[in-house]
VEXLUM-966686 format. One line per field, with one value per residue: residue in one letter; x, y, z of N, C-alpha, C in turn. Coordinates in pm, whole numbers, m for minus. Each point is the difference from the previous one (the first is absolute). Example, Ala and Ser with C-alpha at 12.3 -4.5 7.8 and 13.67 -1.06 7.14 Angstrom:
<nodes>
type = (A;S);
n.xx = (1319;m35);
n.yy = (m569;105);
n.zz = (780;m72);
ca.xx = (m89;82);
ca.yy = (119;119);
ca.zz = (0;6);
c.xx = (90;m77);
c.yy = (120;109);
c.zz = (0;73);
</nodes>
This chain:
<nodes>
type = (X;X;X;X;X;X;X;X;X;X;X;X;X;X;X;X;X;X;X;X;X;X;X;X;X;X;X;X;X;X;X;X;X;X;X;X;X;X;X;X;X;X;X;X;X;X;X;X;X;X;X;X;X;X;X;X;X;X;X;X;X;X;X;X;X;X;X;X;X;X;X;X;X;X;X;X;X;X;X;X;X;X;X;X;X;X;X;X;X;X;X;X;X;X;X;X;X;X;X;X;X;X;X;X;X;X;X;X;X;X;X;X;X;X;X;X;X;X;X;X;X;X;X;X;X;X;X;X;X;X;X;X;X;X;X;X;X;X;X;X;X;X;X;X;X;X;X;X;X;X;X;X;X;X;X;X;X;X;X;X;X;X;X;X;X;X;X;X;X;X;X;X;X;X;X;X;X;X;X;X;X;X;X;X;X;X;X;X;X;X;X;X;X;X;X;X;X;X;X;X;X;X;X;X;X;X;X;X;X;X;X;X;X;X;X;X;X;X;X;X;X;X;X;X;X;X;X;X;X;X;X;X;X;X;X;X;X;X;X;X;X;X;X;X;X;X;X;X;X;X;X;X;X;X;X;X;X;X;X;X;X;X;X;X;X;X;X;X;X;X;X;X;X;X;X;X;X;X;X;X;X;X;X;X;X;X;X;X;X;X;X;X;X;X;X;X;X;X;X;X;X;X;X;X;X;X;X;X;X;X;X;X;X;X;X;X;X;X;X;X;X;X;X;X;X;X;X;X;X;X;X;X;X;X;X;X;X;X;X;X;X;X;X;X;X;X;X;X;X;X;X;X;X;X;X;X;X;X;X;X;X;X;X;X;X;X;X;X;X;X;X;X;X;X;X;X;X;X;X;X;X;X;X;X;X;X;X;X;X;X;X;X;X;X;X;X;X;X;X;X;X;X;X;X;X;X;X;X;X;X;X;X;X;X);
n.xx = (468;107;m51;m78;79;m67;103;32;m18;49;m21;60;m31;m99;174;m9;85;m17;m10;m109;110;70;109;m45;m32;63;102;m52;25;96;31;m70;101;141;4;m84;158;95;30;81;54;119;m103;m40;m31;m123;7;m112;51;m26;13;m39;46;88;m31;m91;27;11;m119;30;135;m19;m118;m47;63;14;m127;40;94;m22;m118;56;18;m130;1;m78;43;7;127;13;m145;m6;13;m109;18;m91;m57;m123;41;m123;68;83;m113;m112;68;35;m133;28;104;m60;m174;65;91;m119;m54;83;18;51;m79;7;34;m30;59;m179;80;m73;110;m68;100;m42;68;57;m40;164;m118;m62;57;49;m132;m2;140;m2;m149;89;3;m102;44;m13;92;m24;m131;m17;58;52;58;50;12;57;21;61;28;81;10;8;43;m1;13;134;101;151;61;39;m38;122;m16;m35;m9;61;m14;47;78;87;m35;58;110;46;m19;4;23;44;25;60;55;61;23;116;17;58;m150;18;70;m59;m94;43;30;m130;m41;46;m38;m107;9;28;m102;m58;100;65;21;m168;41;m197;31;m131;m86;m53;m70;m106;m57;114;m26;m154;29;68;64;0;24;m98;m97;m54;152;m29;85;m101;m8;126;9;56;87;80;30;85;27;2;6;m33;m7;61;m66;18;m41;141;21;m102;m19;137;m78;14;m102;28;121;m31;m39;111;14;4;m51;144;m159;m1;61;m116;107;m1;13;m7;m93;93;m98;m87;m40;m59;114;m56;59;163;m66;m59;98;97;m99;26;176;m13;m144;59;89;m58;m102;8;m74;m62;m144;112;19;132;90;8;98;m76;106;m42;115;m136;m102;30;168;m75;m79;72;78;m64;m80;106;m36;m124;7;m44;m135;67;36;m4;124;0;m111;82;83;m146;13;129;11;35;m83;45;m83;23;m84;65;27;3;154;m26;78;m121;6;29;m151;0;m14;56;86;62;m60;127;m98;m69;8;172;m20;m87;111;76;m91;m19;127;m22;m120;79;69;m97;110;m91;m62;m29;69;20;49;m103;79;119;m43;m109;100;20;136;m28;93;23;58;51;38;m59;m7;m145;59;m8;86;m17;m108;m43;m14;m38;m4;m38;67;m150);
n.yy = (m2473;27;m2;98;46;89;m20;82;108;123;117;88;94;29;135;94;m92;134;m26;m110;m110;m2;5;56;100;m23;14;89;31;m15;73;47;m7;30;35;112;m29;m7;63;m64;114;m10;m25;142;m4;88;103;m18;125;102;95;139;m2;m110;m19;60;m124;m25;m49;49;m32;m122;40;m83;4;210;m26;m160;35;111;m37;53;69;75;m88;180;14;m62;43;m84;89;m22;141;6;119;78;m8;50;65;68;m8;84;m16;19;165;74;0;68;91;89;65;50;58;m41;60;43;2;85;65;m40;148;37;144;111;91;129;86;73;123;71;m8;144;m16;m34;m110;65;66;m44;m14;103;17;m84;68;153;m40;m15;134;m33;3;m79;m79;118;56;m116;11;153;m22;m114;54;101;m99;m116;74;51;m135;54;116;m21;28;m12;41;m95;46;67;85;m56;m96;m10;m105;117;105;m86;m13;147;2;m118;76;112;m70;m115;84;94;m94;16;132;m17;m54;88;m19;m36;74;63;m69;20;47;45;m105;31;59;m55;m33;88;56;m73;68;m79;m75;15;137;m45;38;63;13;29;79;m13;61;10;m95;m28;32;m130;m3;99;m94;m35;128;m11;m23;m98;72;m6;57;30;m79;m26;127;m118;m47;m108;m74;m59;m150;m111;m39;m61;m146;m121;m73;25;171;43;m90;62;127;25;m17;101;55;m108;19;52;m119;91;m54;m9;54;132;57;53;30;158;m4;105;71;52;75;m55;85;m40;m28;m112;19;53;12;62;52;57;44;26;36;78;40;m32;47;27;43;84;45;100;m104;m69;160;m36;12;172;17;143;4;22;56;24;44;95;m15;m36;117;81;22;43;90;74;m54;53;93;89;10;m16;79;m89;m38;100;m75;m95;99;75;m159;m8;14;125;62;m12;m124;49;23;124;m20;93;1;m112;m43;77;m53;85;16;m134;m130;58;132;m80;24;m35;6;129;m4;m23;116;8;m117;42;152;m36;m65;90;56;m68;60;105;34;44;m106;131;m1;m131;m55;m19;m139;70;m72;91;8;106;67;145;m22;161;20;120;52;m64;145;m15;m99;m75;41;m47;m90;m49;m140;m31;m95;35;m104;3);
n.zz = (m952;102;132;34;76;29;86;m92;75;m28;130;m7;93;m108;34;9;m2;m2;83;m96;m34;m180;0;73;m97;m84;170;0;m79;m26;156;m19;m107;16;133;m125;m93;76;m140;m26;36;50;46;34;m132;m45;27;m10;m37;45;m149;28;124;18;m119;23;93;m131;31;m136;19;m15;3;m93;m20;25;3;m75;m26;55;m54;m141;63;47;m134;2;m100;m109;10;m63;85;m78;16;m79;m73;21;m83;32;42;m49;m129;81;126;m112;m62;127;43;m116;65;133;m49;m105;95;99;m115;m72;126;m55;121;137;42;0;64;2;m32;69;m31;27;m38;40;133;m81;109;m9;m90;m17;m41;132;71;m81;2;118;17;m26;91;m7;m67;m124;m12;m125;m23;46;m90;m7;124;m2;m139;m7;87;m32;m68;70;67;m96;11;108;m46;m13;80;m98;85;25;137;m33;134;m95;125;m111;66;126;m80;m6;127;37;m107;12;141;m55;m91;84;43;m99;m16;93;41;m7;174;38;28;m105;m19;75;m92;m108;m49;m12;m130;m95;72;7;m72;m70;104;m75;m53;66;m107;m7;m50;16;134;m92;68;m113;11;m55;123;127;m28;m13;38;m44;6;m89;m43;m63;m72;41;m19;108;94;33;m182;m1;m79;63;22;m10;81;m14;73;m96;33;m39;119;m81;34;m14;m93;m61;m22;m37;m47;m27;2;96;50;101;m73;m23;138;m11;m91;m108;m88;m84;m21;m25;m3;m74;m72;m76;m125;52;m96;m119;85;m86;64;m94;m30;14;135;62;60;m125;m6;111;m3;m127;17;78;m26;m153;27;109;m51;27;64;m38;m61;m31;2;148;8;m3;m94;m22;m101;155;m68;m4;52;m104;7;110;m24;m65;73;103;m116;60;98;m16;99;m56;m55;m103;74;74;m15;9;m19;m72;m16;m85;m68;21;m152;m30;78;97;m19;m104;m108;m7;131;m12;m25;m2;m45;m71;m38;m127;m46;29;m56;m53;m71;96;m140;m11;107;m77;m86;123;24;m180;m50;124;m68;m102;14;84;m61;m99;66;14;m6;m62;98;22;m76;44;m139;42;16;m25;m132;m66;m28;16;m109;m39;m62;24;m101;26;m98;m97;m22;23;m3;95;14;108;m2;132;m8;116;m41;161;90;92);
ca.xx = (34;m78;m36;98;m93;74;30;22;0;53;m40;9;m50;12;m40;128;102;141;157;55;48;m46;68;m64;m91;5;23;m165;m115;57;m18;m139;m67;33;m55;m130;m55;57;94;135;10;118;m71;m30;85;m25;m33;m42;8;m119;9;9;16;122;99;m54;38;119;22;m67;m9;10;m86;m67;146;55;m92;m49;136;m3;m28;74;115;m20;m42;m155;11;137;111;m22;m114;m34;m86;m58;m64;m124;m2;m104;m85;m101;m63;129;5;m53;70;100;m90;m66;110;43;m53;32;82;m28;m145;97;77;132;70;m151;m12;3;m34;15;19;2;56;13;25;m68;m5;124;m5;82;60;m145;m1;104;m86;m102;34;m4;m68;10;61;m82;m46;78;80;68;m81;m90;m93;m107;m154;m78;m93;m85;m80;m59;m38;m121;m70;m53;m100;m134;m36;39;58;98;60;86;106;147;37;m130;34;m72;m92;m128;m67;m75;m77;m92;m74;m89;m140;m105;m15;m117;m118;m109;7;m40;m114;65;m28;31;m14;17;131;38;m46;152;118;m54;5;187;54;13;91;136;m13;m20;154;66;109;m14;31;m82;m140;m76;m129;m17;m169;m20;m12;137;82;m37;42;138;69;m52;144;m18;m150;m109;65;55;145;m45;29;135;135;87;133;27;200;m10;70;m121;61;m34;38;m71;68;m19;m105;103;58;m83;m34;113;m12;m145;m152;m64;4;m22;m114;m27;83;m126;60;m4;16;110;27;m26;m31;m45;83;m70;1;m101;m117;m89;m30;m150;97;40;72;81;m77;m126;52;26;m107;m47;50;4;m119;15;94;m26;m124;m88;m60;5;m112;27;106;m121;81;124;77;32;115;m76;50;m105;m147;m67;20;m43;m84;47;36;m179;1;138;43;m106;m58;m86;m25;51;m109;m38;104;m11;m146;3;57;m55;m144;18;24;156;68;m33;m128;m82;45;147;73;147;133;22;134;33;24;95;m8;m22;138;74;53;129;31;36;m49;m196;m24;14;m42;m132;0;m32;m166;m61;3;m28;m148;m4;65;m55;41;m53;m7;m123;m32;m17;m109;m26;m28;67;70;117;41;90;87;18;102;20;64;50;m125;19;m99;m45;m8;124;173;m20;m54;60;m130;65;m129;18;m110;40);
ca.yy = (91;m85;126;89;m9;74;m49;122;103;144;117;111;104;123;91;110;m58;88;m46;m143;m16;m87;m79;m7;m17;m129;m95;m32;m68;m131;4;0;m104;m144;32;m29;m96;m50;m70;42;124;m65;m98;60;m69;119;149;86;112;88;88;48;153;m26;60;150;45;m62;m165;m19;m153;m89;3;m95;m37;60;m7;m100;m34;m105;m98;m156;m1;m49;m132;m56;m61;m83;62;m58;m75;72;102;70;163;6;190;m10;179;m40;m189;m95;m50;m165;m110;m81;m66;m60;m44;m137;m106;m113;m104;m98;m74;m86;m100;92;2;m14;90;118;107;117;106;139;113;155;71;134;141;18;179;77;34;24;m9;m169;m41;3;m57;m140;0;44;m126;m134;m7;49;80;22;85;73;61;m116;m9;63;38;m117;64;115;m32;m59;85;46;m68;m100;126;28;88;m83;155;m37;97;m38;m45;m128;m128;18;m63;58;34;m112;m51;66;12;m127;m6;73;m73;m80;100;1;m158;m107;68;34;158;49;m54;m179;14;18;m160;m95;107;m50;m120;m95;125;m53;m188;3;35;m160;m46;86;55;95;129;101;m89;54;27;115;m11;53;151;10;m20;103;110;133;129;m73;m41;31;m35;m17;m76;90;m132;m164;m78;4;m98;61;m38;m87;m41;m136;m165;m112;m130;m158;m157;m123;m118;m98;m88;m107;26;49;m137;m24;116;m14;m58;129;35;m50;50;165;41;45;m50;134;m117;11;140;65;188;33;160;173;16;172;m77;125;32;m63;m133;m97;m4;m142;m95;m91;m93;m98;m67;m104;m127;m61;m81;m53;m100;m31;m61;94;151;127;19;m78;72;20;125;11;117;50;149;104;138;63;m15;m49;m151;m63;m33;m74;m214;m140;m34;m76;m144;m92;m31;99;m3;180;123;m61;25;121;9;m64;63;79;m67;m29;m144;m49;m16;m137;m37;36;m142;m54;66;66;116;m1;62;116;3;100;133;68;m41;69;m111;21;14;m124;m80;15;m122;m104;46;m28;m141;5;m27;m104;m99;28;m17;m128;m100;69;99;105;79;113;32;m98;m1;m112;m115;10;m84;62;169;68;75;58;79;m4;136;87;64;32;78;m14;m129;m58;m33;m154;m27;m160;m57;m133;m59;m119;m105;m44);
ca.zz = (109;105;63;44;122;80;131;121;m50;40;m47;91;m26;m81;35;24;55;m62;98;m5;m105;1;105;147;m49;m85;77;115;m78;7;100;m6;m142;72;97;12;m62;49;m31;34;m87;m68;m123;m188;m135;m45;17;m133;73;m24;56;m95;0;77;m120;44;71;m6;5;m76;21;89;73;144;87;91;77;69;9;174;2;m71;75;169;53;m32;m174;m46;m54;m136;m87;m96;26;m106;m45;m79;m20;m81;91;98;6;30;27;m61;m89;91;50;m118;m12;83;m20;m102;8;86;m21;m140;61;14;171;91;63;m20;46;m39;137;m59;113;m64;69;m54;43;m8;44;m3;m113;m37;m183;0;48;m125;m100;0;m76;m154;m69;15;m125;m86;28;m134;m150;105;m108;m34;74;61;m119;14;122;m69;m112;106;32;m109;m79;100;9;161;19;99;41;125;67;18;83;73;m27;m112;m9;m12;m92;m89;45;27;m158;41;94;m65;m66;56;74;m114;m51;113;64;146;55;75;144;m11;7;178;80;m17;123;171;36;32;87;79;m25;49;118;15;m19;98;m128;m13;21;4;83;89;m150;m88;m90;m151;m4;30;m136;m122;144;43;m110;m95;m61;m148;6;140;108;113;75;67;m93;7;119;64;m16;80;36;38;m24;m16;m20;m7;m1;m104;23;m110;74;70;147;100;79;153;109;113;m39;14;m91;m144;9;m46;m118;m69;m160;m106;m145;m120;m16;m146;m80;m92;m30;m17;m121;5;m63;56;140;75;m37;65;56;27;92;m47;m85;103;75;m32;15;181;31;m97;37;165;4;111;m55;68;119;115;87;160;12;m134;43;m117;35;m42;7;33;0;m131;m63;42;m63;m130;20;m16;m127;m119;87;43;179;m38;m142;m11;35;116;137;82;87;99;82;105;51;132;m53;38;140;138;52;m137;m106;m82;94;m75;71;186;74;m81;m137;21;44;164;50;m80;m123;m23;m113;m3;95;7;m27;38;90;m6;7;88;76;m57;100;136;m64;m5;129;86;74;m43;93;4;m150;m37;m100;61;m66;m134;m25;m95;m24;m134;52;m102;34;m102;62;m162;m82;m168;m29;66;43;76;m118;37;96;24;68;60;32;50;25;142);
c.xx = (m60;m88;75;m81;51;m45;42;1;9;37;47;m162;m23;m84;130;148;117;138;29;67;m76;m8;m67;m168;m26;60;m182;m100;60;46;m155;m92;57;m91;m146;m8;58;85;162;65;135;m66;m45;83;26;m27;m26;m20;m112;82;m41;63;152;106;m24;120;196;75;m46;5;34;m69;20;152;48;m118;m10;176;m10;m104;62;180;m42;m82;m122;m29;104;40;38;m121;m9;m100;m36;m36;m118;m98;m156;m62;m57;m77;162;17;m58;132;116;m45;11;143;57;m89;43;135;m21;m84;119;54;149;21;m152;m25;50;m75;42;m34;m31;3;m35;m31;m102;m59;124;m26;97;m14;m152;25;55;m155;m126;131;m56;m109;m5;121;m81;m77;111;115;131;m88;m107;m105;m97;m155;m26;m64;m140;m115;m101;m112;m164;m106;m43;m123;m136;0;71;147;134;51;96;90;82;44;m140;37;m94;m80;m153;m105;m79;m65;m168;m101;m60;m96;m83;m30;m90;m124;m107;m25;m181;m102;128;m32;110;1;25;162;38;m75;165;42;m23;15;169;27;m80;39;169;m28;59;140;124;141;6;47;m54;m126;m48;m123;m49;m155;m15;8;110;68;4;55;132;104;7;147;3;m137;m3;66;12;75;m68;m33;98;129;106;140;78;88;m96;11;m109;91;m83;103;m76;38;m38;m105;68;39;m109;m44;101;m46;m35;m99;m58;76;m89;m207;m26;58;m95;24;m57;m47;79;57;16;2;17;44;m84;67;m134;m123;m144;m57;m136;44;37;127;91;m58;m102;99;96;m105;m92;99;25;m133;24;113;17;m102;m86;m101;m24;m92;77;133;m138;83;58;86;46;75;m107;90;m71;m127;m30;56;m40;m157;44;70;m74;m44;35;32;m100;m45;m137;m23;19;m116;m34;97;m69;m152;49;98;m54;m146;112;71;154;101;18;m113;m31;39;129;106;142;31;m31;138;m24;39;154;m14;3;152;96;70;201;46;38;1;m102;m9;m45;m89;m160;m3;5;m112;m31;52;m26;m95;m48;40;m135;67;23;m47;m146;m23;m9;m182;m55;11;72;85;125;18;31;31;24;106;65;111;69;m115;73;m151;m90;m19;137;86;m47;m116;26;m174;70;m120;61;m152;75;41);
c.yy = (m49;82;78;48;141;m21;163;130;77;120;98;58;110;88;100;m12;68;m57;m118;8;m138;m162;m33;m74;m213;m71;m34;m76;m160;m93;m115;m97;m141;m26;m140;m167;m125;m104;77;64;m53;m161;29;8;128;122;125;155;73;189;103;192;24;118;121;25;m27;m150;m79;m183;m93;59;m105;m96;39;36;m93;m28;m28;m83;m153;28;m77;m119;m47;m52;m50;69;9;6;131;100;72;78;m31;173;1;144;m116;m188;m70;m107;m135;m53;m107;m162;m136;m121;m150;m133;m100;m51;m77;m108;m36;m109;30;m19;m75;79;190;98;105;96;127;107;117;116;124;129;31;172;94;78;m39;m25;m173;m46;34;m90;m150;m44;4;m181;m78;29;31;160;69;59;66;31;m126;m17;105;47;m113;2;110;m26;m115;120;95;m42;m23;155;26;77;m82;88;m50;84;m51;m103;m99;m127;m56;m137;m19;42;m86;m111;99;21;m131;m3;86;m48;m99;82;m21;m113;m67;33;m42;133;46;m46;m170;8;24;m99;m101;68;m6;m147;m17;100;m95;m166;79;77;m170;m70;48;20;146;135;66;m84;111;m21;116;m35;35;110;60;m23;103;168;41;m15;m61;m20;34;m137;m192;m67;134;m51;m92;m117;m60;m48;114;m57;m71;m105;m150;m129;m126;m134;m59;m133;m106;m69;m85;m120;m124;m4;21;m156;m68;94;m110;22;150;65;m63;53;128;60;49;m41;141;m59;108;171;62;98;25;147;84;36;119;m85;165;17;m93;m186;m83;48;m123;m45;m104;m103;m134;m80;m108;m98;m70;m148;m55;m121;m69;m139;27;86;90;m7;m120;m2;59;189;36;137;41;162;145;109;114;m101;m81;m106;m108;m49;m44;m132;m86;3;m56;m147;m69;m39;98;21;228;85;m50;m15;125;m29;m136;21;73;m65;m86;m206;m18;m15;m124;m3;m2;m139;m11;120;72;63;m48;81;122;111;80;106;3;m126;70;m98;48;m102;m185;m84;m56;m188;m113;24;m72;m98;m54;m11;m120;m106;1;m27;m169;m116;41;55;182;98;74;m38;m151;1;m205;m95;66;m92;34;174;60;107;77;132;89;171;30;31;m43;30;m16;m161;22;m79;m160;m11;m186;22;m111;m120;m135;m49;m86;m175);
c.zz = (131;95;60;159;116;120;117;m34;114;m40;88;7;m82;3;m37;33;m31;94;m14;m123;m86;61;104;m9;m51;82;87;m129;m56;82;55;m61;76;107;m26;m115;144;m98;m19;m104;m106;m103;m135;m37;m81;27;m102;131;m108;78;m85;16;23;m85;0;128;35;m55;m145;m54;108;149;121;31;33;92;113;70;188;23;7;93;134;m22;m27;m142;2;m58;m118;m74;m144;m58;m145;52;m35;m3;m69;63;140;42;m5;92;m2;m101;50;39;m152;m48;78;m20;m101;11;57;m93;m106;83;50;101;45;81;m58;47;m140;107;m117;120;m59;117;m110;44;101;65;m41;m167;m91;m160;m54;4;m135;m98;3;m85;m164;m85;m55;m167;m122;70;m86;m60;105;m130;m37;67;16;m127;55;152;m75;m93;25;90;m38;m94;77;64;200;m53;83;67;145;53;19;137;60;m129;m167;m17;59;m69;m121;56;m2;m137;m43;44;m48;m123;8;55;m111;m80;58;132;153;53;89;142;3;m11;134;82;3;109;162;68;53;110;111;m6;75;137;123;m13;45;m99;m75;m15;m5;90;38;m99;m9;m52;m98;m56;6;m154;m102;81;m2;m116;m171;m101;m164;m3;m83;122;152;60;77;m58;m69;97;51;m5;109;m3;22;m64;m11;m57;m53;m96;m106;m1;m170;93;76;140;96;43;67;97;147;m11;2;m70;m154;53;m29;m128;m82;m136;m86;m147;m91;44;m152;m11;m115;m8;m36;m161;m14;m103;2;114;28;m72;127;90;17;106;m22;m97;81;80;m131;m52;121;m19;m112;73;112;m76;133;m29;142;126;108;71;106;m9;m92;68;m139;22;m43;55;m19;21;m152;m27;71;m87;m152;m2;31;m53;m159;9;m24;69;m51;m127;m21;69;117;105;60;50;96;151;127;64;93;m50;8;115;99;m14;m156;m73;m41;37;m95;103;201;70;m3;m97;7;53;197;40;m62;m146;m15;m123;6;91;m4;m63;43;146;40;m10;157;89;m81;71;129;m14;m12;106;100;105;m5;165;m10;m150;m43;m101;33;m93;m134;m22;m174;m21;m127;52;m115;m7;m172;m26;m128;m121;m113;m38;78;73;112;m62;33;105;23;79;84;99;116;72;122;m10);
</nodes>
């Protein structure tokens, strides 16, 4: 396999975008991707698309070619270039990412773009906006997990009880975090250290859909979502467009000299399937993360930055653990001794994580692969993490029981 190299990337803004389409949306972020690789759009070979709410909204196939269709009309793609579906919830947009990477690295094409568009807030139509969510788990056998929830919480003396109209992975994040609580000695106030921190990394980002900062206190303060989570712990709902460009080691040594200076090498994009396991059982993260550093030949202490899918406060601390950035019980002190932030030993969520850049579902991804190359080129800006030379990118979404239906790890290098 040869290398693989990303040369560009792009992004709308995420935030609230009820009047953009998808369309509109996936012309600025590809838009953008060209723009920033300066290579030529009608040159890709491949288009792996990323969606996941479209069919909610009508569009249940061929996504990304009635998406990308004026694109490939006005010139900017090749007309002809060939567009994959791709579908994973919340880690759709690594799997897009995973797609384009291996047709480049089998040798197949020397360029390829994955793009992820998602639309998810729908004012006219509120019950359209919890459904997008209620997708992302079993929807045939309901009785399966919800014995199997019941049953897991039960066992560790807690209580499953999910309100109807609240986003149900909350709740199982929230039954997760009290869990570790008593595991592990997490606190409450080390959960609004996360939260405070990416509130201000994403104050620092102008992509952002949440620049303001928030304190510890404030956090712990306002309104409470299902214990121990509060909404400053909790991503927010959100519209937006994320690209990147992948070249082959062939092509990128025809580029010009300042493009091949800002190319970032992808050593692998790895994932791993969510499986009902017992509640205090190895997670799909601990398990993608030890084929990510198994197969990279990398490890954890020699990533400068990371970006892990914290759709609350807690999964942030459970994925640095699960990963191996943190030995169990320890993500959350190092949070509030100030280690994970700008300036700390092992900087997480700069862009902000979700909870403050937001998570428009099949973007988020490609979205965090983004800061990681901005990061690595040093063009990071206020939030620039000094002298980064490698990253990671942890992306992950849907539920089989308590694990993420899929999580992807993605490991590059300046």
């Amino acid at each position: 396999m040869s290398g693989v190299f990303v040369v560009g990337v792009g992004s709308t803004d995420f935030k609230k975008w009820p009047e953009r389409s998808f369309r509109d949306l996936a012309k600025e972020a590809v838009s953008n991707c060209i723009d920033d690789s300066g290579f030529v759009g009608t040159d890709i070979e491949h288009v792996s698309f990323g969606n996941c709410a479209m069919g909610r909204m009508g569009q249940n196939n061929l996504r990304g070619q009635v998406t990308l269709e004026p694109l490939m009309a006005g010139g900017v793609l090749n007309r002809r270039v060939p567009v994959v579906n791709v579908e994973a919830g919340c880690a759709t947009g690594s799997v897009a990412l995973q797609s384009a990477f291996r047709a480049v690295a089998s040798g197949d094409v020397g360029a390829a773009m994955a793009v992820g568009v998602e639309k998810t807030v729908v004012p006219e139509d509120p019950a359209c906006m919890l459904a997008l969510f209620g997708d992302g788990i079993d929807t045939q056998h309901p009785e399966e997990w919800k014995a199997y929830f019941a049953a897991q919480a039960e066992s560790v003396g807690e209580v499953f009880a999910p309100h109807p109209m609240r986003v149900l992975f909350l709740d199982l994040h929230a039954l997760l975090a009290r869990r570790h609580m008593k595991r592990f000695g997490l606190t409450v106030a080390q959960l609004a250290a996360v939260a405070s921190k990416n509130h201000h990394h994403g104050s620092l980002n102008e992509r952002a859909q949440y620049r303001f900062e928030i304190d510890v206190d404030a956090v712990l303060a306002d309104r409470s979502i299902v214990a121990p989570l509060t909404r400053a712990m909790c991503a927010p709902l959100s519209d937006g467009a994320a690209a990147v460009t992948l070249v082959s080691q062939d092509v990128l040594s025809g580029l010009p000299a300042d493009v091949r200076a800002r190319a970032v090498r992808i050593h692998g994009v790895y994932t791993a399937g969510g499986a009902y396991r017992d509640i205090d059982g190895p997670s799909v993260s601990h398990a993608v993360g030890q084929r990510a550093w198994a197969k990279s030949g990398l490890r954890p202490e020699q990533m400068d930055v990371v970006e892990v899918h914290d759709a609350t406060a807690f999964c942030e601390v459970l994925h640095l653990e699960e990963l191996g950035f943190a030995k169990p019980g320890q993500a959350g002190a190092m949070a509030a001794a100030g280690a994970t932030a700008l300036g700390g030993s092992l900087p997480v969520n700069t862009s902000g994580g979700l909870e403050s850049k937001g998570h428009p579902l099949a973007a988020t991804g490609l979205g965090q692969v983004g800061e990681i190359v901005c990061q690595l080129r040093n063009e990071a800006g206020a939030r620039q993490v000094e002298g980064a030379r490698f990253g990671a990118v942890h992306n992950a979404g849907g539920a089989i029981g308590l694990d993420e239906a899929l999580a992807a790890v993605t490991l590059l290098e300046r």
